[in-house]
mmCIF file of the C-alpha atoms, coordinates in Angstrom:
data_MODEL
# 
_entry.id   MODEL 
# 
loop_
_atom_site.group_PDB 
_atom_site.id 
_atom_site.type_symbol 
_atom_site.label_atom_id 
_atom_site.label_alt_id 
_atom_site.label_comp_id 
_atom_site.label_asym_id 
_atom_site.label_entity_id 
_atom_site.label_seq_id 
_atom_site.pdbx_PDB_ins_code 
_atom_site.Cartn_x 
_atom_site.Cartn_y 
_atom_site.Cartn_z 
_atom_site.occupancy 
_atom_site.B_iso_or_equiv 
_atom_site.pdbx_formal_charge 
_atom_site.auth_seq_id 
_atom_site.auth_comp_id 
_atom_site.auth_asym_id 
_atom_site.auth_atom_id 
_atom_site.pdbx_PDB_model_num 
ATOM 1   C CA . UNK A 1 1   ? -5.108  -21.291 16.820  1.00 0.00 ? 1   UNK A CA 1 
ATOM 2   C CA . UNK A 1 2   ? -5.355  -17.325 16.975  1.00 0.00 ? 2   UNK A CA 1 
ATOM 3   C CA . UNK A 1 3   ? -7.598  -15.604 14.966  1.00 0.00 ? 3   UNK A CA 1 
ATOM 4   C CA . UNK A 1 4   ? -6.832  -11.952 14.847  1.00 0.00 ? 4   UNK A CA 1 
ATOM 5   C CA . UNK A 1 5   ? -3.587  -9.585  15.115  1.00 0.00 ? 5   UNK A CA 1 
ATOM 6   C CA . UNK A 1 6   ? -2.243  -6.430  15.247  1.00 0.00 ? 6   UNK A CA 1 
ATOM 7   C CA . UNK A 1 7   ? 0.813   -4.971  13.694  1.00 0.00 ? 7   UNK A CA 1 
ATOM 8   C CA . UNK A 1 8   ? 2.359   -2.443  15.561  1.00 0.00 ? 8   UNK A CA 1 
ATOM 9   C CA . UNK A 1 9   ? 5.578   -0.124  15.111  1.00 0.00 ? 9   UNK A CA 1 
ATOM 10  C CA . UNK A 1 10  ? 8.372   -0.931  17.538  1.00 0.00 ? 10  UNK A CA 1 
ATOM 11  C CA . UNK A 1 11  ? 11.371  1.447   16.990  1.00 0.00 ? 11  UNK A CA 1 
ATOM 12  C CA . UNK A 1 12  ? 14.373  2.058   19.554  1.00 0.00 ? 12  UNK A CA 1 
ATOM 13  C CA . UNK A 1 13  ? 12.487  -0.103  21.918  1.00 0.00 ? 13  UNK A CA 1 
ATOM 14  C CA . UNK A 1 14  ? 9.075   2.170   21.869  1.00 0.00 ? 14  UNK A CA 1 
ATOM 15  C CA . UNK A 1 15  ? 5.874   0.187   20.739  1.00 0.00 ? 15  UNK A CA 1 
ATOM 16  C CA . UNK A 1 16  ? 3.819   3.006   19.102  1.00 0.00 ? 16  UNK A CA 1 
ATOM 17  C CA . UNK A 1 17  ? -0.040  3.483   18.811  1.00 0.00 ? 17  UNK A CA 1 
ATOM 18  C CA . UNK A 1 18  ? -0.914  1.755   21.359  1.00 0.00 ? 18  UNK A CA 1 
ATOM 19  C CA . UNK A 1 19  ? -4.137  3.645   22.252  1.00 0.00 ? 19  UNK A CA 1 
ATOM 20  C CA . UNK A 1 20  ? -5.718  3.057   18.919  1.00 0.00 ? 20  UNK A CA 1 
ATOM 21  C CA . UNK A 1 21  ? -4.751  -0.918  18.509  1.00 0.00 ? 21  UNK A CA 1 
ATOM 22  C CA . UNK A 1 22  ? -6.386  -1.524  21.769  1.00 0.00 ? 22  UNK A CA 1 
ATOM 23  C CA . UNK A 1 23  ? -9.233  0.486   20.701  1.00 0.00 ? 23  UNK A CA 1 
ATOM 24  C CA . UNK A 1 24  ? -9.666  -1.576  17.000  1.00 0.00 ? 24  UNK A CA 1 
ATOM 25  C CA . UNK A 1 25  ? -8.970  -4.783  19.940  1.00 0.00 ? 25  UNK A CA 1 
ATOM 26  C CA . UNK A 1 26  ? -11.759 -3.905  22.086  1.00 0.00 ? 26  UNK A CA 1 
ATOM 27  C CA . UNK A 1 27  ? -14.493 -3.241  19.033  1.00 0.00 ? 27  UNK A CA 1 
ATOM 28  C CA . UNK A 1 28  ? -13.477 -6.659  17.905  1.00 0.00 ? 28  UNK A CA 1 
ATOM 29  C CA . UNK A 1 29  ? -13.753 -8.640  21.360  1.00 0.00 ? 29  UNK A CA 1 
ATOM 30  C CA . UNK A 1 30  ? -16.949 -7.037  21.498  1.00 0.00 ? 30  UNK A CA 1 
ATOM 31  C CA . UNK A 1 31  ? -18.303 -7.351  17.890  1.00 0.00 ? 31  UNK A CA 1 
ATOM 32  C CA . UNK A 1 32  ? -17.888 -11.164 19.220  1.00 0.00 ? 32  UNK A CA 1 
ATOM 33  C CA . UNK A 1 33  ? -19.591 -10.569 22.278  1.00 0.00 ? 33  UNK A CA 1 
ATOM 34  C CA . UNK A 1 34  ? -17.054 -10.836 24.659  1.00 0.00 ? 34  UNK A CA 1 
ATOM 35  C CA . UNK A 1 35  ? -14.769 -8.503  26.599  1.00 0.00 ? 35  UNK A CA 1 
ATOM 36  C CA . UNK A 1 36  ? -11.397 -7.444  25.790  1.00 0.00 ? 36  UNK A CA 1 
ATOM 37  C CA . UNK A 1 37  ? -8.904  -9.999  28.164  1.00 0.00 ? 37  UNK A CA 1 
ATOM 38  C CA . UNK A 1 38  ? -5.647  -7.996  26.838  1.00 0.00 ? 38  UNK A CA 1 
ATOM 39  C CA . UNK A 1 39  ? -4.423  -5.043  27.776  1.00 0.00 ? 39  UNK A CA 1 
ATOM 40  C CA . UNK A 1 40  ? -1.196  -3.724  25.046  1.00 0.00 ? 40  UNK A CA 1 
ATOM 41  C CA . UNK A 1 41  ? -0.124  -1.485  28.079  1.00 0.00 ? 41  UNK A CA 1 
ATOM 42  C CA . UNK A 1 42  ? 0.568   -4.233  30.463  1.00 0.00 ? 42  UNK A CA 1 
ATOM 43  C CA . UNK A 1 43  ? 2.520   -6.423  27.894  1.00 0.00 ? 43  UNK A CA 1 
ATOM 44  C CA . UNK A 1 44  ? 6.207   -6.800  28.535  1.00 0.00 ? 44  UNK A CA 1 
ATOM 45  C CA . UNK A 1 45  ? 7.045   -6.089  24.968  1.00 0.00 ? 45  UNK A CA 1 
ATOM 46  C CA . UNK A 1 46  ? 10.283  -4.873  25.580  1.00 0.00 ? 46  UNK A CA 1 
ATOM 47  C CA . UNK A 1 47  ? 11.094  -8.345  27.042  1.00 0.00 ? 47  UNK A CA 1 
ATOM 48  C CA . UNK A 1 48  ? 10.059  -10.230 24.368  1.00 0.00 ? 48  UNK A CA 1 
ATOM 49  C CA . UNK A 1 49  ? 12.125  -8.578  21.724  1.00 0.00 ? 49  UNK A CA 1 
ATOM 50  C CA . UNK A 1 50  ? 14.896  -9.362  23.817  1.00 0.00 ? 50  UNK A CA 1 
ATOM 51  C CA . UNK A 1 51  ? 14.806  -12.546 22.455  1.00 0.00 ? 51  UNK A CA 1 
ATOM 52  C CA . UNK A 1 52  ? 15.559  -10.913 18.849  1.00 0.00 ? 52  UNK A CA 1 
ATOM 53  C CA . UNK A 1 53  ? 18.243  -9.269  17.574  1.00 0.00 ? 53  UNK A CA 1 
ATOM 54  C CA . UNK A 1 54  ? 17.113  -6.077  17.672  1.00 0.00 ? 54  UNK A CA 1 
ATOM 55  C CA . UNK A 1 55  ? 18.738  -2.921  15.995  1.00 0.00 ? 55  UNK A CA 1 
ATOM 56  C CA . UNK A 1 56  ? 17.600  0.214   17.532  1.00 0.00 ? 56  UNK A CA 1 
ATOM 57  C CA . UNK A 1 57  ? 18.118  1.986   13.918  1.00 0.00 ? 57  UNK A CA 1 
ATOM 58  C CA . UNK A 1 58  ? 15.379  -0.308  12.589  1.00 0.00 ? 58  UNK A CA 1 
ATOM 59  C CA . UNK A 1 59  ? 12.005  -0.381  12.166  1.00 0.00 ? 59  UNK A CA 1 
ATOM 60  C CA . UNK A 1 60  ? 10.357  -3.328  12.992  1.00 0.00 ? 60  UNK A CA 1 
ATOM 61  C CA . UNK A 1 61  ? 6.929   -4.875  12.654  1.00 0.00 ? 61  UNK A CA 1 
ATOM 62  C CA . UNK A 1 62  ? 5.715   -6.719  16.129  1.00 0.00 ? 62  UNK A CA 1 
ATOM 63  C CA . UNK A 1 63  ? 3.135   -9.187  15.248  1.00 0.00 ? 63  UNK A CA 1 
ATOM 64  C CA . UNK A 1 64  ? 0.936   -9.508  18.027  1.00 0.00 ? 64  UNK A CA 1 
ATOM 65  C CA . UNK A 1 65  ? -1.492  -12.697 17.312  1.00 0.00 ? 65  UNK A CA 1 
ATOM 66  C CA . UNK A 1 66  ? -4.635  -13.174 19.532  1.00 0.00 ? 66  UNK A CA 1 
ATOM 67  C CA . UNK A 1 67  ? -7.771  -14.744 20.287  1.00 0.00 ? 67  UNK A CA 1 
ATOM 68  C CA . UNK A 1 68  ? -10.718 -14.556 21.861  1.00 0.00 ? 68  UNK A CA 1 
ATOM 69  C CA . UNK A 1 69  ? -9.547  -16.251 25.046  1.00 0.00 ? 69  UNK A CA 1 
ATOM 70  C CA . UNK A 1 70  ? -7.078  -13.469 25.512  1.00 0.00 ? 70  UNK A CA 1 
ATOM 71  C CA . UNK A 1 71  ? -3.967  -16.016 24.467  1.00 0.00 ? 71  UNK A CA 1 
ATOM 72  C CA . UNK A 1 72  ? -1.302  -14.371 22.331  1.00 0.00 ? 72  UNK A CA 1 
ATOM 73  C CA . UNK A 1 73  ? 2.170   -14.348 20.665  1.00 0.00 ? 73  UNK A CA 1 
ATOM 74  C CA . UNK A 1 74  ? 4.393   -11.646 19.790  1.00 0.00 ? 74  UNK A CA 1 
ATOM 75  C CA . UNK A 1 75  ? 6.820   -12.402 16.888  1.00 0.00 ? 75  UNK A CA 1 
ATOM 76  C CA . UNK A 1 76  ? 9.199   -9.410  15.844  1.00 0.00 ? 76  UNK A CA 1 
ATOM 77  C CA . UNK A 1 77  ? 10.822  -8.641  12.452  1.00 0.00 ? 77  UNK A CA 1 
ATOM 78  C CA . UNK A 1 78  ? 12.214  -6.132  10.468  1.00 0.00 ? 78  UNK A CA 1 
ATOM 79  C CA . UNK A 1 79  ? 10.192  -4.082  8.159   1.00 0.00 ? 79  UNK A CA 1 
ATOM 80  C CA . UNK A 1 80  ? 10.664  -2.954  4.893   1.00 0.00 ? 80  UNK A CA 1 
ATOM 81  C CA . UNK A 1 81  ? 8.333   -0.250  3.105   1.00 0.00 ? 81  UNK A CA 1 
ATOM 82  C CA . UNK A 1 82  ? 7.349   -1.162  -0.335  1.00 0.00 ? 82  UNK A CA 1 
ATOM 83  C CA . UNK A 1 83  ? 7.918   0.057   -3.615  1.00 0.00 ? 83  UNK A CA 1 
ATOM 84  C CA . UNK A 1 84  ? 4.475   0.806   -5.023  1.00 0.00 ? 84  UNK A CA 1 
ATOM 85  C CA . UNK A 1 85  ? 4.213   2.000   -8.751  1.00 0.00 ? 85  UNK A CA 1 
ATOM 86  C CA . UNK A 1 86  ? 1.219   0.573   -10.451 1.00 0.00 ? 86  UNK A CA 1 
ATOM 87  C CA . UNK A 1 87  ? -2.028  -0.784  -8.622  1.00 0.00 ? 87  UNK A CA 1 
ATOM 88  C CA . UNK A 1 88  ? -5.031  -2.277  -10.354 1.00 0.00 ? 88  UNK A CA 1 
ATOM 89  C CA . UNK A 1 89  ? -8.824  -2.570  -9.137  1.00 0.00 ? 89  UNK A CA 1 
ATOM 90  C CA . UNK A 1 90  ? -10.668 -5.646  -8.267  1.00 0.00 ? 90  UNK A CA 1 
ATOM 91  C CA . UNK A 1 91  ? -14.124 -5.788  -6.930  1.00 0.00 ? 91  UNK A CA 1 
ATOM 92  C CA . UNK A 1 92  ? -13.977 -7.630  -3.595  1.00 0.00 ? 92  UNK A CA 1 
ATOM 93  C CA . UNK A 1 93  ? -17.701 -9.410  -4.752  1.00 0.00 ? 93  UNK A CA 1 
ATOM 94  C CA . UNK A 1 94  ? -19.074 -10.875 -1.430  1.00 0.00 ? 94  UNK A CA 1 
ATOM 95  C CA . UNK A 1 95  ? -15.383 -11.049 0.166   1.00 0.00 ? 95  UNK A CA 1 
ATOM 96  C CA . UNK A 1 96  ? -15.253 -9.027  3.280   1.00 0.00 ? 96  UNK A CA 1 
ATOM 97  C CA . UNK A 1 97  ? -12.293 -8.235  6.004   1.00 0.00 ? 97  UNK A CA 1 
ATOM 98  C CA . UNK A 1 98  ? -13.611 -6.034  8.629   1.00 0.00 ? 98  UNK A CA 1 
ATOM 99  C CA . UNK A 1 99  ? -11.947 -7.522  11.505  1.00 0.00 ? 99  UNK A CA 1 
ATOM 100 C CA . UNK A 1 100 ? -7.995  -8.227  11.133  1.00 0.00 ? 100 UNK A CA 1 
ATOM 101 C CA . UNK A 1 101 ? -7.654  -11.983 11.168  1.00 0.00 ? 101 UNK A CA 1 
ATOM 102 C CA . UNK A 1 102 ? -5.221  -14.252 10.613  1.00 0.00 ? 102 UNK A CA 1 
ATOM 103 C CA . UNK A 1 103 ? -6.800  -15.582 7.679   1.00 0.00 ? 103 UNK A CA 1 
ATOM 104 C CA . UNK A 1 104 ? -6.191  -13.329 4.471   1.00 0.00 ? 104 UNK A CA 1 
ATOM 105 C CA . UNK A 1 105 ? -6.596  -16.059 1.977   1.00 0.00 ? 105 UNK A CA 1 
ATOM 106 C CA . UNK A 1 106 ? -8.648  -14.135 -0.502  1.00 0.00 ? 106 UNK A CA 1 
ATOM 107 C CA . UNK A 1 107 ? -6.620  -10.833 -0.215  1.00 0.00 ? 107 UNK A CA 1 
ATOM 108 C CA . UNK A 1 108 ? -3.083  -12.804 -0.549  1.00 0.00 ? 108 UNK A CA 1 
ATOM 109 C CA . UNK A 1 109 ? -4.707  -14.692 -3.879  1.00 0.00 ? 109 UNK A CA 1 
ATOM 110 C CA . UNK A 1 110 ? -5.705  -11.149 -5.324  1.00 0.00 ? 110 UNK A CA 1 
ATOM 111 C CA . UNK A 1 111 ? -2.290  -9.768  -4.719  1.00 0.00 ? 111 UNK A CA 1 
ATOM 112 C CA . UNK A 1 112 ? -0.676  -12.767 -6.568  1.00 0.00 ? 112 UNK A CA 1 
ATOM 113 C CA . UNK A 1 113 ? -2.662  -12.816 -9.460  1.00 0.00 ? 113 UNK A CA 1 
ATOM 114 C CA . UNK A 1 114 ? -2.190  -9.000  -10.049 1.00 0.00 ? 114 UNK A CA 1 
ATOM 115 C CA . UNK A 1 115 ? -0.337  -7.632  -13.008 1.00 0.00 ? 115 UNK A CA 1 
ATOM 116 C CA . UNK A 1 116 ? 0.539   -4.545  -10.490 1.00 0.00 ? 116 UNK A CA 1 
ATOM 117 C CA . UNK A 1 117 ? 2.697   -3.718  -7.723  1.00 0.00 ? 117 UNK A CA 1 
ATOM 118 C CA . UNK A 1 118 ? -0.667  -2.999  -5.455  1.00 0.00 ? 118 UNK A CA 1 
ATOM 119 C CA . UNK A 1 119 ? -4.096  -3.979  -5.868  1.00 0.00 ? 119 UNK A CA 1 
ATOM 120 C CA . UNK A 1 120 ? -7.404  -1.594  -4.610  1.00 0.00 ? 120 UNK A CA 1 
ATOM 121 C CA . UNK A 1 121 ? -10.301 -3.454  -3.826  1.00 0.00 ? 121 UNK A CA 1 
ATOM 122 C CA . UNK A 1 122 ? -13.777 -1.618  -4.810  1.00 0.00 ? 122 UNK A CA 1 
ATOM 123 C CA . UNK A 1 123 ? -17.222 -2.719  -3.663  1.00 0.00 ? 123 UNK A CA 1 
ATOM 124 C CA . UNK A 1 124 ? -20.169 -1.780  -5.531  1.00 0.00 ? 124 UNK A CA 1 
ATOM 125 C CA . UNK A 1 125 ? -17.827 1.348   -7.523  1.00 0.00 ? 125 UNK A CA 1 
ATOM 126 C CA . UNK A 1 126 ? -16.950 2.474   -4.243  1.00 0.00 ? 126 UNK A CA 1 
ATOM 127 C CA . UNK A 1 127 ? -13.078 2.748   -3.004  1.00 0.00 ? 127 UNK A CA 1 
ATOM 128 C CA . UNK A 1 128 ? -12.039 0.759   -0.204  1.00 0.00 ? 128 UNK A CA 1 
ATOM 129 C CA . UNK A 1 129 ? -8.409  -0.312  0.626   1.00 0.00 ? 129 UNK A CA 1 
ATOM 130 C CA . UNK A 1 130 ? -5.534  -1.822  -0.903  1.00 0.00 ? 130 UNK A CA 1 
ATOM 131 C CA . UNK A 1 131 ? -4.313  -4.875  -0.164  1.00 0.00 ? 131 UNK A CA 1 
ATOM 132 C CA . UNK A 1 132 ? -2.002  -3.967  3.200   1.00 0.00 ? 132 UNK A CA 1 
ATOM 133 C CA . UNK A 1 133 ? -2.827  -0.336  3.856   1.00 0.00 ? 133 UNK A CA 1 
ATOM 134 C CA . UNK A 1 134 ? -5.553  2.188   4.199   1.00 0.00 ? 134 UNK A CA 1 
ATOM 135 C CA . UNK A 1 135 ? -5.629  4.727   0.618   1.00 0.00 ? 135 UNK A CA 1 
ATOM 136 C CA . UNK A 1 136 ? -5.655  8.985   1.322   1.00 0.00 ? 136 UNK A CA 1 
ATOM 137 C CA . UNK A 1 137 ? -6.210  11.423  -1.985  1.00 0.00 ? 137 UNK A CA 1 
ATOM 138 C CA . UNK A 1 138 ? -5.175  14.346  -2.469  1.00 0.00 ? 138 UNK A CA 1 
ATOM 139 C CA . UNK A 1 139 ? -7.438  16.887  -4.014  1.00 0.00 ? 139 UNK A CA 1 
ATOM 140 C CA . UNK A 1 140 ? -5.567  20.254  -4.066  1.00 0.00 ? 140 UNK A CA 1 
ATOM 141 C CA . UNK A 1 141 ? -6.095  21.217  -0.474  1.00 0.00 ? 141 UNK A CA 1 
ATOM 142 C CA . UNK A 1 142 ? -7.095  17.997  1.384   1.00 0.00 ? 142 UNK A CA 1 
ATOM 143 C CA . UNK A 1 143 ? -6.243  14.700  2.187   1.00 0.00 ? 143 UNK A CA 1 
ATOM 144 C CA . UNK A 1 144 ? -9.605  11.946  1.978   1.00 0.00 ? 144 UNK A CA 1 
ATOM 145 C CA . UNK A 1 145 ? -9.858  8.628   2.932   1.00 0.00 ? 145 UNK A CA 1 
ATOM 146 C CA . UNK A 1 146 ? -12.638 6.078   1.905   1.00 0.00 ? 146 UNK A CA 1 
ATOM 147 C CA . UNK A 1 147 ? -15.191 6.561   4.599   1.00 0.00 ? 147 UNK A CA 1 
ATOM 148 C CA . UNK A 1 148 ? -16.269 2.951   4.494   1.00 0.00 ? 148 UNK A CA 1 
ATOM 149 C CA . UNK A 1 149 ? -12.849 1.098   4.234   1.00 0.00 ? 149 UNK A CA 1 
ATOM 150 C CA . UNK A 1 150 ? -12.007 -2.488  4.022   1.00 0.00 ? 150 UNK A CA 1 
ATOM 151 C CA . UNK A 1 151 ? -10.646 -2.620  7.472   1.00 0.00 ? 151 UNK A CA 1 
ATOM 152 C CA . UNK A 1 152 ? -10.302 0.889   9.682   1.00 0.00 ? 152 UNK A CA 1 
ATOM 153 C CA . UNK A 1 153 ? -6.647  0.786   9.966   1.00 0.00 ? 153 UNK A CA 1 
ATOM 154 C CA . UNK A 1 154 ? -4.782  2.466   13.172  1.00 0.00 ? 154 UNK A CA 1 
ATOM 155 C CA . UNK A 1 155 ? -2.866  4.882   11.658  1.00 0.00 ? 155 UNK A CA 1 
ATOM 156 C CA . UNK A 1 156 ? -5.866  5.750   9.545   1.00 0.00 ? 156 UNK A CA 1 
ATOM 157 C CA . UNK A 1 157 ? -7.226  6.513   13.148  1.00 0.00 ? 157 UNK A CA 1 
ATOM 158 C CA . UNK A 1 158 ? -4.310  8.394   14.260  1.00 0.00 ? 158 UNK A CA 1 
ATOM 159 C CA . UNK A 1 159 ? -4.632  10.269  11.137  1.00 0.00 ? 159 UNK A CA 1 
ATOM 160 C CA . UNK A 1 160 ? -8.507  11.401  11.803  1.00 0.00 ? 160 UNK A CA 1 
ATOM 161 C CA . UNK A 1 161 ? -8.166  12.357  15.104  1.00 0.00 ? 161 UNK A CA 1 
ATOM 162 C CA . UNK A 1 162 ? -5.296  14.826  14.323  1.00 0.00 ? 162 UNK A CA 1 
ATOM 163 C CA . UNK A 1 163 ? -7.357  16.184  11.481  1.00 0.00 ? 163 UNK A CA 1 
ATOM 164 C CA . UNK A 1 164 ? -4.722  15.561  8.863   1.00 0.00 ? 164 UNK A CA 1 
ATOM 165 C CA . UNK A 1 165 ? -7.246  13.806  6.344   1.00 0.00 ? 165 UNK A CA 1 
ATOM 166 C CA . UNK A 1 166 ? -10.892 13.814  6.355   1.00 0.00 ? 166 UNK A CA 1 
ATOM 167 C CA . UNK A 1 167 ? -13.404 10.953  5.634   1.00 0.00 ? 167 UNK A CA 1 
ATOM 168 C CA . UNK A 1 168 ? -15.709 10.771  2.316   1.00 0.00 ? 168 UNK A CA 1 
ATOM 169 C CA . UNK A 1 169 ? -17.282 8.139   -0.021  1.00 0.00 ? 169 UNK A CA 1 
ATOM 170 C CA . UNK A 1 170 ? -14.841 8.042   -2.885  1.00 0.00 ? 170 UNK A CA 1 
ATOM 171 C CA . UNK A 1 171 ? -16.078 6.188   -6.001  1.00 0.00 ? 171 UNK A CA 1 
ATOM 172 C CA . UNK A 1 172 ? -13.344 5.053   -8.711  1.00 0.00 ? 172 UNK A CA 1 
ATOM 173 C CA . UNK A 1 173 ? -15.171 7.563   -11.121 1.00 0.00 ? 173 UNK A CA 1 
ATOM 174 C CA . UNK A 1 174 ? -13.944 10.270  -8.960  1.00 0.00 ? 174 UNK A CA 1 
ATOM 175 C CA . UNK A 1 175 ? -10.682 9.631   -9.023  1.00 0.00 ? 175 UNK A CA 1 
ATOM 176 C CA . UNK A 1 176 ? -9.984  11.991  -11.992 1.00 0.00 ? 176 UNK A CA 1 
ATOM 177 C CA . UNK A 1 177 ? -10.642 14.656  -9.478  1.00 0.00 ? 177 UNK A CA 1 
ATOM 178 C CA . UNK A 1 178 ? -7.706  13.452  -6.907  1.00 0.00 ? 178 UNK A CA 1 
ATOM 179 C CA . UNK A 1 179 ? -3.912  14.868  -7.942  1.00 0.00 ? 179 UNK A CA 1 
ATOM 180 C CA . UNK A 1 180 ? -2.446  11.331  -5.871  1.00 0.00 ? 180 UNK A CA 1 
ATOM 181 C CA . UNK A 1 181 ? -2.530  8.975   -3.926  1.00 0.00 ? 181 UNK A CA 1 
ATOM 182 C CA . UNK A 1 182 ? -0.638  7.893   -0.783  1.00 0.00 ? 182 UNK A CA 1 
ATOM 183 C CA . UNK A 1 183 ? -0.604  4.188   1.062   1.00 0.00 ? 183 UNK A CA 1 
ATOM 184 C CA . UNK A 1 184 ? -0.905  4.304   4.841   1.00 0.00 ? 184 UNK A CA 1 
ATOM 185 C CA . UNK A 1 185 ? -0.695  2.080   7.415   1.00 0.00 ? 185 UNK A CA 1 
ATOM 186 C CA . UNK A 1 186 ? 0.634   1.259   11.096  1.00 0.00 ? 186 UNK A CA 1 
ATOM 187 C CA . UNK A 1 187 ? 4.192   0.481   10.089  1.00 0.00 ? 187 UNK A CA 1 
ATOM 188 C CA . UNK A 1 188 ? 4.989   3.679   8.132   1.00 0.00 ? 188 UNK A CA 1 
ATOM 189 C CA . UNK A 1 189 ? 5.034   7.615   9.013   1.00 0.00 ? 189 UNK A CA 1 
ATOM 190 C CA . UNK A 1 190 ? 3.248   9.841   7.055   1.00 0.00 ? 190 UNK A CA 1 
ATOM 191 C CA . UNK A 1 191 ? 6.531   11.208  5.098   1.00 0.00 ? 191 UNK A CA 1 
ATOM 192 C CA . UNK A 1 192 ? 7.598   7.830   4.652   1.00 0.00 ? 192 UNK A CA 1 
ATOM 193 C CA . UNK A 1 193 ? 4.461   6.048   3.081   1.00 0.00 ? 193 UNK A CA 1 
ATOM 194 C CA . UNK A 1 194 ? 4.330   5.654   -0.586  1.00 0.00 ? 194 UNK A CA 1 
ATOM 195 C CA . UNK A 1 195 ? 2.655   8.049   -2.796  1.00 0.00 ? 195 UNK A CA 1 
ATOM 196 C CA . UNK A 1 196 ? 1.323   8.459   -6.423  1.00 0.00 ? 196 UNK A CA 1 
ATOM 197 C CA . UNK A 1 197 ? 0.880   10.914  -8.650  1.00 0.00 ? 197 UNK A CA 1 
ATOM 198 C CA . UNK A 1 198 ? -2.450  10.450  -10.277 1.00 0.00 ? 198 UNK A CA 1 
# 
């Protein structure tokens, strides 16, 4: 049974990001204490969507699932960005998700029970995530993101290393100061991810 995955971008048969989902790959093999047995750049994904019906107009999300052996599957579909309008907080208590594995039990049950489109999970009054994507706030001039977030996301790392947001503790009673915010993740570009005014 795999225990981790990745979701990575695959549009008009380029995988994208591949540099920083081996990266989050590697830190986990090793937070395990083993080495990394997959390499993205030497996967035939190309091949394997072969097997789908692939539009080259579409975005789709390639599901890559792992474990610690190095054994994986690849399972492609099409994505579809979400409509976000509302989100709600909910204090993830002793619930933690710092490694992306299969198991999302206690995040899926959170999203289902919310009264909102979105939920934002908070730990000790500090902002984290929401439920599928890394948060950024706009303050007038810059972008933030949570510096301690649920899970470091990949386009969150993209993001950093271009200098296009900067990292700082956010607490929710700071977020009077923020004019909106904007949901990120691997699947979406930056123009494309949703956004709130605050």
């Amino acid at each position: 049974m795999f225990q981790f995955f990745e979701t990575i971008r695959y549009y008009n048969t380029g995988i994208e990001n591949l540099f920083f989902h081996q990266q989050r790959m590697e830190k986990t093999f090793l937070h395990y204490g083993s080495i990394c047995r997959l390499n993205l750049e030497e996967i035939s994904f190309n091949s394997k969507a072969a097997e789908y019906q692939i539009n080259r107009n579409e975005v789709y999300k390639c599901k890559l699932s792992y474990d610690l052996d190095g054994n994986y599957s690849i399972h492609f579909e099409p994505y579809r960005i979400r409509i976000i309008k509302t989100f709600s907080f909910l204090d993830i208590g002793l619930n933690k998700y710092d490694f992306k594995y299969v198991d999302r039990d206690w995040i899926n049950k959170a999203v289902s029970e919310a009264t909102t489109d979105e939920v934002i999970f908070i730990e000790n009054g500090l902002v984290k995530d929401a439920s599928y994507a890394n948060i950024v706030l706009y303050d007038g001039v810059n972008w933030v993101t949570p510096k301690t977030p649920l899970l470091p996301g990949t386009k969150r790392a993209f993001l950093l290393n271009e200098k296009k947001i900067k990292e700082q503790d956010i607490y929710i009673h700071q977020l009077e100061k923020f004019e909106k915010i904007k949901f990120i993740n691997a699947m979406m570009l930056w123009d494309e991810s949703p956004c709130i005014d605050l």
